[in-house]
C-alpha positions in Angstrom: 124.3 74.0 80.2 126.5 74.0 83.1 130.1 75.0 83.5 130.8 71.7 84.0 129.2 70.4 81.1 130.6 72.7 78.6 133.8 71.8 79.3 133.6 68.3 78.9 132.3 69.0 75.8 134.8 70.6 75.0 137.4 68.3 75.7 139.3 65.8 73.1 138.4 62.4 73.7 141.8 60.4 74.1 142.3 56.9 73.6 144.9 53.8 73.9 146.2 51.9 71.3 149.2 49.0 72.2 151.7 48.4 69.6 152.5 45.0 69.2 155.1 43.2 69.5 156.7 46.4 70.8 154.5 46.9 74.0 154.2 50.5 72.9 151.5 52.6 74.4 150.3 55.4 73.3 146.9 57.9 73.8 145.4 60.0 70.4 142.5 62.0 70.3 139.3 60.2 68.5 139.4 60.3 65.0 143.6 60.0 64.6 144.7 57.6 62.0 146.3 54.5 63.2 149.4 56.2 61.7 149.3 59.2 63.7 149.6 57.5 66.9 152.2 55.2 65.9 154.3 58.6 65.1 153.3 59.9 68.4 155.9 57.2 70.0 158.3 56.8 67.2 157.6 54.1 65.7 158.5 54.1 62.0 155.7 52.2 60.0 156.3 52.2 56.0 154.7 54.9 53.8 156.1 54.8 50.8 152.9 56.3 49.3 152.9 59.6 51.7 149.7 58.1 54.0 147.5 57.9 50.6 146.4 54.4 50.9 148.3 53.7 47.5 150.9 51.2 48.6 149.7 49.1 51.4 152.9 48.8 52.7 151.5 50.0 56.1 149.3 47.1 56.5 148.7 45.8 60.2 146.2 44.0 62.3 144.1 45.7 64.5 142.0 44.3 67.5 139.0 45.3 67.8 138.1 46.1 64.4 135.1 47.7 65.5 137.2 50.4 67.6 138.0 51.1 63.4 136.5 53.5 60.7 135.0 51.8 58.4 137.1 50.4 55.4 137.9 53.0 52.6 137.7 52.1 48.9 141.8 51.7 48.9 141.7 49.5 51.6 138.9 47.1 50.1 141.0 47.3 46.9 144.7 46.5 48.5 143.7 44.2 50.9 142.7 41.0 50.8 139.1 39.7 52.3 140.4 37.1 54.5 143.0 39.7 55.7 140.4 42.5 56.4 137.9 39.7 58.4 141.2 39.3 61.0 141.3 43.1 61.5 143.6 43.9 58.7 144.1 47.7 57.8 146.0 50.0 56.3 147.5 52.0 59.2 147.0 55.1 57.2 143.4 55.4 56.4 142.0 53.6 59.4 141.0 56.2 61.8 140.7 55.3 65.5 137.1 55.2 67.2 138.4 53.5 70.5 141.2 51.4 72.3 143.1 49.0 70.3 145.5 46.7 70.1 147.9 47.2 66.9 150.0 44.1 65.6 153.1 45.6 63.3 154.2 42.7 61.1 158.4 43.4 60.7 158.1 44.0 57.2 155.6 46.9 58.0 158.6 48.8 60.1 161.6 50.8 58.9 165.0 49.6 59.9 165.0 52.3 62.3 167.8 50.9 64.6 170.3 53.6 65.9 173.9 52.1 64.4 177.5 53.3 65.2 179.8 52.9 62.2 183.8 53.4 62.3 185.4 55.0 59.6 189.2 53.4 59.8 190.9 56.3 61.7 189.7 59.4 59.4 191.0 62.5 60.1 191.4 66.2 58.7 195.5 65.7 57.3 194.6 65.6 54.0 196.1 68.3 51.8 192.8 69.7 51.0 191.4 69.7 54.6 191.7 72.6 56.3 191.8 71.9 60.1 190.2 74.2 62.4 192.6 74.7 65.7 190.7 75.1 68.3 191.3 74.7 72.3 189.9 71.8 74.2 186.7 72.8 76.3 183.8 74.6 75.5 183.3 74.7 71.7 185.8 72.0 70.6 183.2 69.7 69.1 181.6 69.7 66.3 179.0 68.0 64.4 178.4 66.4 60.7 174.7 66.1 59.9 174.0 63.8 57.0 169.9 64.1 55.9 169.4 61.6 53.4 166.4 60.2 51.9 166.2 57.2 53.2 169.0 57.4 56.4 169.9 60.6 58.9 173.5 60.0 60.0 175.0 62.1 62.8 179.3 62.2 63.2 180.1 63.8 66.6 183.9 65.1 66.1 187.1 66.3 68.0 187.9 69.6 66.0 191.0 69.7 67.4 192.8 66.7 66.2 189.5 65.9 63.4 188.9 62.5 65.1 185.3 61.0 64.5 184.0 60.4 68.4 181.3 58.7 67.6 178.7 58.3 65.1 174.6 56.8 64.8 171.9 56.8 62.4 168.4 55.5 62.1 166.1 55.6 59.2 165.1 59.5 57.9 161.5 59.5 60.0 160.3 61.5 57.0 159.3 58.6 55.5 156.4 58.6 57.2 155.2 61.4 55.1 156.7 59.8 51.6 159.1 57.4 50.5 160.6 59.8 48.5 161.5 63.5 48.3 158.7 64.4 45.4 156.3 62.5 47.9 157.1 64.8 51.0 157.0 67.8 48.6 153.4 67.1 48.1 152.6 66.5 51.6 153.9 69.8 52.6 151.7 71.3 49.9 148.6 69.4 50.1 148.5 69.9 54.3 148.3 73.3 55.8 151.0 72.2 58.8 152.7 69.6 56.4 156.1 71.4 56.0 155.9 71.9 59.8 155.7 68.4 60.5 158.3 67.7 58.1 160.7 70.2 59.8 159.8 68.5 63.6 160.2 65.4 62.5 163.3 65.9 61.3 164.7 68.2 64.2 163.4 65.7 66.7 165.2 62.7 65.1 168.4 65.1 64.8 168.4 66.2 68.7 167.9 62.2 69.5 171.2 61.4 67.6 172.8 64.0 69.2 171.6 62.9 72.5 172.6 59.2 72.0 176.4 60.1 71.2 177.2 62.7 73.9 175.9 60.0 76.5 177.8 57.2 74.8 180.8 59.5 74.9 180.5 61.0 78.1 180.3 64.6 76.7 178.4 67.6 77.3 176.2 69.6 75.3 178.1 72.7 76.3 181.4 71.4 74.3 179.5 71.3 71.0 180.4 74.6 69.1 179.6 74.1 65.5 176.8 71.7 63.1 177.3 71.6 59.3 174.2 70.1 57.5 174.0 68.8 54.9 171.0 66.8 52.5 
């Protein structure tokens, strides 16, 4: 065998699927549930069963359906014939064998939209706040990290006069590993990288909110001097 040869037998084959009616592309390697390459670019398909074909609620249409694994036994039990003869699968369980074109029907997607919210002039006078004096410039921002179950909030603050800046939120990404917190507890035990990709999911949704207010506002990075997380 050649030089040549071994190395493209060694390579991952990589393949396109389109997200529709997003217009997403995206390339996983061979073998990647349908899933997996939606998470590739974000996009936040329901799993309220933690990806073990017990829900349905991922259900979408895919086109080819031979580019497909073949149907699993959860699939043939959750789905309806007529719906699995149009290319219906569960986004979970079918694994992808080449390019595809992937419809998302808006009930299969979390409410994932970034959102501001204004909390009616909220500040740190209260006579059991404590406010934390410090000078404008590098350091005088701060940061409140909500991680809830279903919603990550992010409050970008003034610590000097305890204004709220600016806030956003999207749906907890998480969620694509369990609709719940017992759910994403299993995942991180029954997969040998699970808590890892619980812990970048969550850090990249966290540095995306972050990244959202400071350009909103205008600020920089360097002005941020303390994060309080909570969740």
């Amino acid at each position: 065998m050649t030089e040549h040869s071994r190395k493209d037998k060694g390579k991952v084959s990589e393949l396109k699927i389109t997200f529709q009616p997003m217009g997403i592309t995206c390339s996983v390697p061979k073998g990647q549930t349908i899933m997996a390459g939606a998470a590739v670019r974000s996009i936040d398909l329901r799993s309220d069963c933690g990806g073990k074909g017990k829900c349905g609620k991922c259900a979408v249409e895919a086109a080819p359906s031979d580019n497909l694994s073949a149907v699993t036994d959860s699939e043939a039990q959750l789905l309806t014939v007529d719906f699995l003869r149009r290319g219906g699968r569960l986004a979970c369980q079918a694994r992808v064998e080449g390019g595809l074109t992937v419809s998302i029907a808006e009930s299969g997607l979390d409410p994932g939209e970034a959102r501001g919210k204004d909390l009616g002039g909220m500040t740190l006078s209260g006579p059991d706040s404590q406010r934390l004096m410090v000078s404008s410039g590098s350091g005088s921002l701060g940061l409140a990290i909500d991680i809830g179950t279903t919603t990550l909030a992010l409050y970008l603050c003034d610590m000097h006069s305890g204004q709220v800046l600016h806030t956003a939120a999207e749906a907890n990404p998480q969620r694509h590993y369990g609709e719940d917190v017992i759910s994403r507890i299993a995942h991180a035990n029954d997969h040998q990288n699970g808590l890892e990709e619980l812990r970048t999911t969550i850090v990249t949704a966290v540095n995306r909110l972050i990244s959202q207010c400071l350009e909103e506002t205008g600020l920089a990075s360097e002005e941020i001097g303390k994060a309080t997380v909570v969740g």
